[in-house]
C-alpha positions as CSV (number, residue, x, y, z in Angstrom):
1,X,0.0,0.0,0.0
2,X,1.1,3.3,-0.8
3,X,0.2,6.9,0.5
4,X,1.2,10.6,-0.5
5,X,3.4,11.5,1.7
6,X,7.3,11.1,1.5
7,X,7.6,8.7,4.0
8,X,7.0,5.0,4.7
9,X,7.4,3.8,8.1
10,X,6.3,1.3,10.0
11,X,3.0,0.9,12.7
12,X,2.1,-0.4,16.2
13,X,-2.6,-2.9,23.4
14,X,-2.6,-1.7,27.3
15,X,-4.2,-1.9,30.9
16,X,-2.8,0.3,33.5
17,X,-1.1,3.0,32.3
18,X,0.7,4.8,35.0
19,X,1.9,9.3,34.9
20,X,3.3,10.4,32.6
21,X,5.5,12.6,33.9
22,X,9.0,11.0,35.7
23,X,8.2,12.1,39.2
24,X,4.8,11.3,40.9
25,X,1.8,13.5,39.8
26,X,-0.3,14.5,42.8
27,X,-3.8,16.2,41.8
28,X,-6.3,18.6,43.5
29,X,-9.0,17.2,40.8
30,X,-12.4,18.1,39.0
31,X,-14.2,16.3,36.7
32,X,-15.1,18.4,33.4
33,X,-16.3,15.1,31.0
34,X,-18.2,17.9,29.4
35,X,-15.6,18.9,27.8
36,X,-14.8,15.0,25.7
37,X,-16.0,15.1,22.3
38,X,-17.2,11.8,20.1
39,X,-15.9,11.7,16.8
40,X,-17.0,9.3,14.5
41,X,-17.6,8.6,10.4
42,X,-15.5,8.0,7.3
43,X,-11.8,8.5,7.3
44,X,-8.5,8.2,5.7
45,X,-6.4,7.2,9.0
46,X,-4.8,3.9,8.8
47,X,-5.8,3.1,5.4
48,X,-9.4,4.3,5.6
49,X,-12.8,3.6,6.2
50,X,-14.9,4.7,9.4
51,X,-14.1,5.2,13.3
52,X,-15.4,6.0,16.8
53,X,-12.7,8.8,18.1
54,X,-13.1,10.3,21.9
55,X,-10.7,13.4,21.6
56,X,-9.7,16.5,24.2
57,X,-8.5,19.5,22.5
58,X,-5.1,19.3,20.6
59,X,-3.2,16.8,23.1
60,X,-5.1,13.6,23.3
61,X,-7.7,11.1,21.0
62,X,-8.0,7.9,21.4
63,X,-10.9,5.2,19.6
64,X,-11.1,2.7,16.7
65,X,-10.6,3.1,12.9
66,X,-12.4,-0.2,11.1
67,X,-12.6,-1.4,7.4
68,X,-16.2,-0.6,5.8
69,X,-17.6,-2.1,2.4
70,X,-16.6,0.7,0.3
71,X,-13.3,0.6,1.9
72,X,-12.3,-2.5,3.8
73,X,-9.4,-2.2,6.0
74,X,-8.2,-3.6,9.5
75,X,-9.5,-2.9,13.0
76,X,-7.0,-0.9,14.4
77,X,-7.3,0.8,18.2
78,X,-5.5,3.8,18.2
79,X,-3.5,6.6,20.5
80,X,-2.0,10.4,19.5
81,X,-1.1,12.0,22.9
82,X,0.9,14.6,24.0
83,X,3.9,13.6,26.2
84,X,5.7,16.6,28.3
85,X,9.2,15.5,28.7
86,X,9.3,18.6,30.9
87,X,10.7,22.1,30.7
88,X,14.6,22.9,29.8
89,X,17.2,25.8,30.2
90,X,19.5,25.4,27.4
91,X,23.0,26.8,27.7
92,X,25.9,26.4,25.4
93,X,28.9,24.6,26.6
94,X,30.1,27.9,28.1
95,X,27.4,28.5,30.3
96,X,25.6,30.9,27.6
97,X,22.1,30.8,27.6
98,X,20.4,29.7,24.3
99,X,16.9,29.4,25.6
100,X,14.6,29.7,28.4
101,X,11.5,27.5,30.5
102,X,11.5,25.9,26.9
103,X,8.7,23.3,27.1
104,X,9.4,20.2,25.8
105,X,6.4,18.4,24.3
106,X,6.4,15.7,21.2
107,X,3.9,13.8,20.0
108,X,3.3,10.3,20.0
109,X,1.2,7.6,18.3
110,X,0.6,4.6,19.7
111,X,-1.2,2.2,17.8
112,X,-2.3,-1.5,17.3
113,X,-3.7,-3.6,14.2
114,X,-5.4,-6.6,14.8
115,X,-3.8,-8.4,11.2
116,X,-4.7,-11.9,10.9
117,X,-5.8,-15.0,12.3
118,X,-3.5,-17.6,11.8
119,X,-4.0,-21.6,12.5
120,X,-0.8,-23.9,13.5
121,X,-0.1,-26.8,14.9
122,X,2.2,-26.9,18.4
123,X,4.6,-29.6,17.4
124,X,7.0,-28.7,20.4
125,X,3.9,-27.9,22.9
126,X,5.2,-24.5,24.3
127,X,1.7,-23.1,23.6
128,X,3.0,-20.4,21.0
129,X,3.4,-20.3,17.2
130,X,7.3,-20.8,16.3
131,X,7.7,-19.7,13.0
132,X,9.3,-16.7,11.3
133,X,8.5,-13.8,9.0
134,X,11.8,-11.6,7.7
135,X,11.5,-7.9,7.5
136,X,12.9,-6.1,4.3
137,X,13.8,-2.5,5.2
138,X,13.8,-1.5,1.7
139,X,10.3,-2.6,0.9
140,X,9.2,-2.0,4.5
141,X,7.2,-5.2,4.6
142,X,7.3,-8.5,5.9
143,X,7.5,-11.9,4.0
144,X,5.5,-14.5,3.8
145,X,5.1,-17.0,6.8
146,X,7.5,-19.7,7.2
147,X,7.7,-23.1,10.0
148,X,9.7,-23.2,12.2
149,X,9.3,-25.9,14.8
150,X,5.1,-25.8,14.7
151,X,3.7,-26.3,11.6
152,X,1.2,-23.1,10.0
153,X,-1.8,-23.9,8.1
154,X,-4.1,-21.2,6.9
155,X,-4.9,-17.7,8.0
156,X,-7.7,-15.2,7.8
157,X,-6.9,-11.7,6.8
158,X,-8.9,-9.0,9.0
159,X,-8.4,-6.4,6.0
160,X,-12.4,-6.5,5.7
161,X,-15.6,-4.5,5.9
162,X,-16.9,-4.4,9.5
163,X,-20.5,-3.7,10.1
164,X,-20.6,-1.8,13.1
165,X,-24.3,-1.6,15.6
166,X,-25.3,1.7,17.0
167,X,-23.3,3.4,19.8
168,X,-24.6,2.2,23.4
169,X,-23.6,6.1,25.2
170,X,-23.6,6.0,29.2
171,X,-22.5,8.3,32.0
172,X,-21.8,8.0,35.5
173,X,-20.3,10.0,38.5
174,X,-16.8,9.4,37.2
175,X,-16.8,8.5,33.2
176,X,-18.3,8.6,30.2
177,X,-18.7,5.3,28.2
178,X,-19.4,4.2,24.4
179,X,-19.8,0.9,23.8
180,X,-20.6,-0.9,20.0
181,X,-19.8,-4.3,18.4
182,X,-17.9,-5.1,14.5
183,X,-18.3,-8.3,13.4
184,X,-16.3,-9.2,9.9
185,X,-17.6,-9.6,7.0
186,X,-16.6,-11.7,3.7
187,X,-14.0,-13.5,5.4
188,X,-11.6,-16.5,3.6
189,X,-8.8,-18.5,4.4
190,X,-5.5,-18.6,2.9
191,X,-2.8,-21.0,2.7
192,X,0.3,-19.9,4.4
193,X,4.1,-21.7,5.0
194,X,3.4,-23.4,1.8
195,X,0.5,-25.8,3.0
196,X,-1.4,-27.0,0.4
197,X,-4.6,-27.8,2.2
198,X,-7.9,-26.9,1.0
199,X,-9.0,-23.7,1.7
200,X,-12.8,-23.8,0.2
201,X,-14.7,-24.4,3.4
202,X,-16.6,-22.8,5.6
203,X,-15.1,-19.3,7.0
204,X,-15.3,-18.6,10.6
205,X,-17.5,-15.5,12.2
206,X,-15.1,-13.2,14.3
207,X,-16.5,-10.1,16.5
208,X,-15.2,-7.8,18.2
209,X,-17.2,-5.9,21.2
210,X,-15.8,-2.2,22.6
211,X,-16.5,-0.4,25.8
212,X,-14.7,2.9,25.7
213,X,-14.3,4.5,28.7
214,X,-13.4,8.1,28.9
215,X,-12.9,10.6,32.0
216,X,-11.3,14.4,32.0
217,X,-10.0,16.2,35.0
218,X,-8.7,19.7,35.9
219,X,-5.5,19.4,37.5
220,X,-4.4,22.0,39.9
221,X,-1.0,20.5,40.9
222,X,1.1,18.1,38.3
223,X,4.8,17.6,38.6
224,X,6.2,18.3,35.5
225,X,10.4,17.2,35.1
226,X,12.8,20.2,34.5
227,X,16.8,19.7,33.0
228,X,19.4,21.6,32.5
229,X,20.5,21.1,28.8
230,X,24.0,21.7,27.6
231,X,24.3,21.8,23.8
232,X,27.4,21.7,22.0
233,X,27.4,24.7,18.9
234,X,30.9,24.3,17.9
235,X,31.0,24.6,14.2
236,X,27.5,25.0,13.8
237,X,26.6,21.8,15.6
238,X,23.8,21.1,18.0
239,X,24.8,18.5,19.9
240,X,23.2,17.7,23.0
241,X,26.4,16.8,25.6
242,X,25.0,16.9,29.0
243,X,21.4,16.3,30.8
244,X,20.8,17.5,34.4
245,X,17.4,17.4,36.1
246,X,16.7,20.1,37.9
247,X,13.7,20.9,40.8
248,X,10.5,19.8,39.4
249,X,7.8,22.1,38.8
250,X,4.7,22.4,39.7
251,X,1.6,23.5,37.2
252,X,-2.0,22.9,36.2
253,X,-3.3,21.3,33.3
254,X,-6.1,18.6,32.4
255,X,-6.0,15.0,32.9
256,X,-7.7,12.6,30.0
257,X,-7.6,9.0,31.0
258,X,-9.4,6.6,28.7
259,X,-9.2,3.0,28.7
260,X,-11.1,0.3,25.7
261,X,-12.0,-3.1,26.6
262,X,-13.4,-5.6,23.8
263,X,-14.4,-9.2,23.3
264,X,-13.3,-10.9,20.6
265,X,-15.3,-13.6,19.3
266,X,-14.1,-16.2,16.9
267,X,-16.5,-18.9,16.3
268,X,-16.8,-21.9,13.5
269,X,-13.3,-22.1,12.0
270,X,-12.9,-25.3,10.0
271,X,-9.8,-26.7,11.3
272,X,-7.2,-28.8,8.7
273,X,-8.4,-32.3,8.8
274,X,-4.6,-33.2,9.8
275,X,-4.5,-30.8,12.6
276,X,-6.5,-32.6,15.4
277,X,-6.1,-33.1,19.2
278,X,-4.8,-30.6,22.0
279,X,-1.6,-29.2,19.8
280,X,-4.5,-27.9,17.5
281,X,-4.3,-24.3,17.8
282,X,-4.9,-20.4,16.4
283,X,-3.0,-17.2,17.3
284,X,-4.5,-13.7,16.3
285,X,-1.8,-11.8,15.0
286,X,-0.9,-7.8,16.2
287,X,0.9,-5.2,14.8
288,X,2.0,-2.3,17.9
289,X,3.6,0.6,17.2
290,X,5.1,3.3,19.1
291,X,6.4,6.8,16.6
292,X,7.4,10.0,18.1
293,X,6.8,13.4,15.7
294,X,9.6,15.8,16.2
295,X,8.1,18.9,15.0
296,X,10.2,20.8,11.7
297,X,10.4,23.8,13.4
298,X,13.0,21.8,16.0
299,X,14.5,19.3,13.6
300,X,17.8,21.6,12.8
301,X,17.5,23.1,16.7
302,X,18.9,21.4,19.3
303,X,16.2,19.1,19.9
304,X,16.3,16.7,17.8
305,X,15.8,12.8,17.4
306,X,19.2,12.5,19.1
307,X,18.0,14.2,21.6
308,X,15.1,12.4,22.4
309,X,17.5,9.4,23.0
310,X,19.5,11.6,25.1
311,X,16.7,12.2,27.2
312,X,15.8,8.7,27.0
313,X,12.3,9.2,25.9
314,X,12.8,7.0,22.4
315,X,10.6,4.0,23.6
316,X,11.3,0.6,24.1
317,X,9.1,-2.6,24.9
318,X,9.6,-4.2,28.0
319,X,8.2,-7.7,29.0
320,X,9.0,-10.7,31.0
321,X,9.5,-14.0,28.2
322,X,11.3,-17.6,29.3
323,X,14.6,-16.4,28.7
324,X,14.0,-13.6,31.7
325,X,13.1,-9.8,31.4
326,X,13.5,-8.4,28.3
327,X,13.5,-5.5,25.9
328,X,12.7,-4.6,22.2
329,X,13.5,-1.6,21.1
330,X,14.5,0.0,17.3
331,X,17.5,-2.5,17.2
332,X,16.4,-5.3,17.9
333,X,15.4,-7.3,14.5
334,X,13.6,-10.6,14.3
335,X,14.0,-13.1,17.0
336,X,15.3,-16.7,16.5
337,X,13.4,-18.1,19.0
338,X,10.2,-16.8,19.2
339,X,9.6,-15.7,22.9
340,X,6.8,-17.0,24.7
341,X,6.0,-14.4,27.1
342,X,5.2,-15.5,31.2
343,X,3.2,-12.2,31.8
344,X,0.5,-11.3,30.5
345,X,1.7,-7.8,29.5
346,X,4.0,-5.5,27.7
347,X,4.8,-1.6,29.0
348,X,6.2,0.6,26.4
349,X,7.6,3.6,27.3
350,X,11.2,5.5,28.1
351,X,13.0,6.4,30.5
352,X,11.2,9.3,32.7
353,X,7.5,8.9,30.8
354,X,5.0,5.9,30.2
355,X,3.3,5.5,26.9
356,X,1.3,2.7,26.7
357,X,0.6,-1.1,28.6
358,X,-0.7,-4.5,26.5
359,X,-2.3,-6.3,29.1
360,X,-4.6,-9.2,28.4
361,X,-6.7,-11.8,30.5
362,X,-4.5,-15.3,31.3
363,X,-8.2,-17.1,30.5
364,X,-9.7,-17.4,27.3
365,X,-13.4,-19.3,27.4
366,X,-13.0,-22.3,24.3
367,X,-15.8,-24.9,23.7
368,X,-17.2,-22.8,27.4
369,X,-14.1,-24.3,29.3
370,X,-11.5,-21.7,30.9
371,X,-8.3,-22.4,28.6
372,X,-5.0,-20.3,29.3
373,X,-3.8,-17.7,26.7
374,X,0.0,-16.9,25.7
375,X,1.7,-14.1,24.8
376,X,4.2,-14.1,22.1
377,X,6.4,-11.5,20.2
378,X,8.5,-12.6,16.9
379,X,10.2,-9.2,15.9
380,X,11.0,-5.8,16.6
381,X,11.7,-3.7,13.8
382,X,12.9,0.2,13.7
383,X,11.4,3.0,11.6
384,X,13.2,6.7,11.2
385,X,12.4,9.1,8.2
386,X,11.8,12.6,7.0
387,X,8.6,13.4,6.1
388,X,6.6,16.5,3.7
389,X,7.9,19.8,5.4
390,X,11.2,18.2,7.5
391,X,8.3,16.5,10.0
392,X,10.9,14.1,11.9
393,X,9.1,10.8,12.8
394,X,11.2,8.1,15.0
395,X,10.0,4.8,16.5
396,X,9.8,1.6,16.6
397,X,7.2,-1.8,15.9
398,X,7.0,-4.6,17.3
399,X,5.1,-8.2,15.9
400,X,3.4,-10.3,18.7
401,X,0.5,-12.3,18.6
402,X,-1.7,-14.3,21.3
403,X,-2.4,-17.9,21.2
404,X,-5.5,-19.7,22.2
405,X,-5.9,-23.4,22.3
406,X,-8.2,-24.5,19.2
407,X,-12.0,-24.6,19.5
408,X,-15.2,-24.2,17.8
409,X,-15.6,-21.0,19.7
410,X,-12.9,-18.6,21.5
411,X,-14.0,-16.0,23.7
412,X,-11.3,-13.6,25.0
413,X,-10.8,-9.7,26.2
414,X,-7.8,-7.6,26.3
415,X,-7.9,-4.5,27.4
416,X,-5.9,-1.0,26.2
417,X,-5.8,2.0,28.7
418,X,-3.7,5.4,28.6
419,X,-3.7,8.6,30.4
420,X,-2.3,11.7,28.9
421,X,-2.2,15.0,30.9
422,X,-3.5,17.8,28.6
423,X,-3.5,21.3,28.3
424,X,-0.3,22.0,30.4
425,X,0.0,25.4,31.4
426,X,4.4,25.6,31.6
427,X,6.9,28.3,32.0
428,X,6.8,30.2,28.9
429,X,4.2,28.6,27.1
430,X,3.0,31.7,25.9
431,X,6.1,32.2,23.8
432,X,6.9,28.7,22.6
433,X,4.3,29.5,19.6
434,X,6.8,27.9,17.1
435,X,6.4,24.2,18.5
436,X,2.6,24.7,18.8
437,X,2.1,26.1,15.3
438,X,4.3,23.5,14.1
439,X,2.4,20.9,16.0
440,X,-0.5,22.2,14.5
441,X,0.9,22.3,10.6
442,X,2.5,19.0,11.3
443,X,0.7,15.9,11.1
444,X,-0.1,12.5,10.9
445,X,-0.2,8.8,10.3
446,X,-1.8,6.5,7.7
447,X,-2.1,2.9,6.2
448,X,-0.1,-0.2,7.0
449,X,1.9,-2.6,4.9
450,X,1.1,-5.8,5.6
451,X,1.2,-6.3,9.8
452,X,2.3,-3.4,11.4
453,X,3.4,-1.0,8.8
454,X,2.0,3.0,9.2
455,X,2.4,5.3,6.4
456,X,2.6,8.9,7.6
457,X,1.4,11.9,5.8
458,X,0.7,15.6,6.9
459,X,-2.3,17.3,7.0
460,X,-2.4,21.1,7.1
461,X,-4.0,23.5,8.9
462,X,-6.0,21.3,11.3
463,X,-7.3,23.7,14.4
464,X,-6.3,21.0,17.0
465,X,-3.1,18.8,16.6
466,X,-2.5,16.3,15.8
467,X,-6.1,14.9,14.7
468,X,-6.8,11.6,13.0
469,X,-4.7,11.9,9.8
470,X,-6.0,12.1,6.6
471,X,-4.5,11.2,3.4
């Protein structure tokens, strides 16, 4: 797939996201969920179609994007928040001052398709698919599937229309809720890992059910992380060469925490006739993303993507697997070994700020019996690019999957939940126009190549950044 923009990069689930900011944020709180807005209809994000948004202001909008019969697509569940790395005085390496209470605020999308459903068989009974796909940085795809130590059958591609039922709205003393159901539509199988099995039989019905959940409060006292950055100018250069964290400060902003739950649902899939017994099993396949937008106006400054790794605030994945605790990151390629995860969960975030959890139930409910679920990720895969206008866009992606044991009907629900604190009033805000206009000019994400791959595109003159990107 291919979009308008310059660049092609590639694309990115959560329970319990903690602050933010590094130090603790304590609040003196009021609930304005007034001031949450629904957004919901066609679109071009992600490839297009139609989605169910839940959006405050310019710093935070979180929903669903979903394939319709004009324009099938993926389900993808889907994050742009505003992270405050803090506030910095920046000083040359003689003690010069070069700027002032400069807030320091990126965006970042955090993102996750649900790709395919994919049946194997679990020759070495570790629960989890081992098999490969290799990544091609040139193309920015993956290939094909290919064994391993299980054997892979046949798949079914999400890329579909959804029909979507009417929005179910609530409220109650603390949030406000939307909940709906997509259930797929002209689904097939397709032979993967060169099997030759049949695939003319019946397709299976798979349905996903959403409860959004959606609170906003003012904030009269956040913490908010203040350095001390030394940059080096010599010969034109600006070269970040020292980090030092200064007193915290205090300020008042918004708080948006959101948080989706859904169901899935996968029901009647005809199993190969070889692929019998309790190895017999399916895995739905993610895509999850993490990309940071450096706005133009700070590219050639001294904040830059460099200095976002400086700071520490690039992103990595961080998860517990059977060789210990681990972490994925822009380097770290396809794995060998797949690895079978022994949580049930996966925090990405950096060093002083969290962006996102996956956190999914241990229990699936197959055939009605409890059956465990595993968690498994094959690759992690780095993405870095210029885009229209010098936008700077840095991240990384990682592959995963969960595994269920095979039945004539799965019942399962993950969970995704973020908070973003909005609306920050910091030191000098009123003069740091240049990274809110170009915030503002900035923008945005679209598409996917194959699993996890998000092509980003700018949209101009939006009056809140970044919004749902259109192509």
């Amino acid at each position: 797939m291919h979009a308008k923009a310059i660049l092609l990069v590639l694309c990115l689930l959560a329970t319990a996201m903690a602050a933010i900011f590094a130090a603790p944020v304590s609040r003196a709180a009021t609930l304005i969920n007034g001031q949450l807005v629904e957004e919901s209809g066609p679109t071009s994000v992600l490839g297009g179609g139609d989605h169910v948004f839940v959006r405050f202001g310019a710093d935070a909008a979180f929903g669903v994007v979903y394939g319709t019969t004009a324009n099938p697509n993926n389900v993808y569940i889907v994050a742009i928040k505003a992270r405050y790395l803090g506030v910095a005085q920046v000083a040359d390496t003689q003690n010069r001052t070069i700027a002032e209470n400069r807030p320091i605020k990126i965006y970042t999308l955090y993102a996750v398709k649900l790709d395919s459903i994919i049946e194997f068989r679990d020759t070495n009974r570790n629960n989890v698919a081992d098999y490969g796909r290799l990544y091609n940085s040139t193309t920015g795809r993956f290939s094909d599937y290919f064994n391993r130590l299980d054997t892979l059958y046949k798949k079914v591609d999400l890329h579909t229309n959804w029909t979507r039922d009417a929005i179910q709205r609530t409220n109650d003393t603390t949030y406000r809720t939307w909940t709906f159901n997509l259930t797929a539509g002209n689904l097939s199988y397709t032979n993967v890992a060169n099997n030759t099995g049949s695939t003319a039989l019946p397709p299976p019905t798979v349905r996903f059910t959403f409860h959004l959940n959606a609170s906003l409060e003012e904030v009269n006292n956040a913490t908010v992380p203040q350095w001390r950055v030394t940059v080096d100018t010599a010969g034109g250069r600006n070269d970040v060469v020292n980090l030092t964290r200064m007193a915290n400060l205090v300020v008042s902003g918004k708080a948006v925490h959101y948080d989706l739950k859904w169901d899935q649902s996968i029901s009647g899939w005809s199993y190969d006739g070889a692929n019998t017994g309790t190895r017999r099993r399916l895995f739905l396949e993610l895509g999850a993303v993490v990309g940071n937008l450096i706005p133009a106006a700070l590219v050639d400054a001294w904040f830059d993507a460099r200095a976002i790794g400086r700071f520490g605030e690039a992103g990595t994945a961080s998860f517990n697997s059977t060789v210990g605790a681990e972490r994925a990151n822009d380097t770290t390629g396809p794995y060998l070994a797949v690895r079978r995860l022994t949580s049930p969960s996966v925090d990405f975030g950096g060093t002083w700020t969290r962006i996102a959890r996956l956190v999914w139930v241990s229990n699936a409910v197959v055939d009605g019996a409890p059956s465990l679920v595993y968690g498994q990720i094959v690759s992690g895969v780095r993405f870095a690019g210029i885009g229209e206008n010098g936008n700077a866009f840095v991240g990384f992606a990682l592959l995963a999957g969960l595994s269920f044991q095979g039945g004539a009907t799965i019942v399962h629900d993950p969970s995704v939940m973020t908070d973003v604190q909005a609306d920050l009033q910091l030191p000098g805000s009123a003069g740091s126009g240049i990274l809110t206009a170009a915030i503002v000019a900035a923008v945005a994400v679209v598409a996917a190549v194959l699993l996890i791959v998000v092509l980003l595109t700018r949209r101009r003159k939006r009056a809140v950044p970044p919004p749902p990107p259109e192509t």
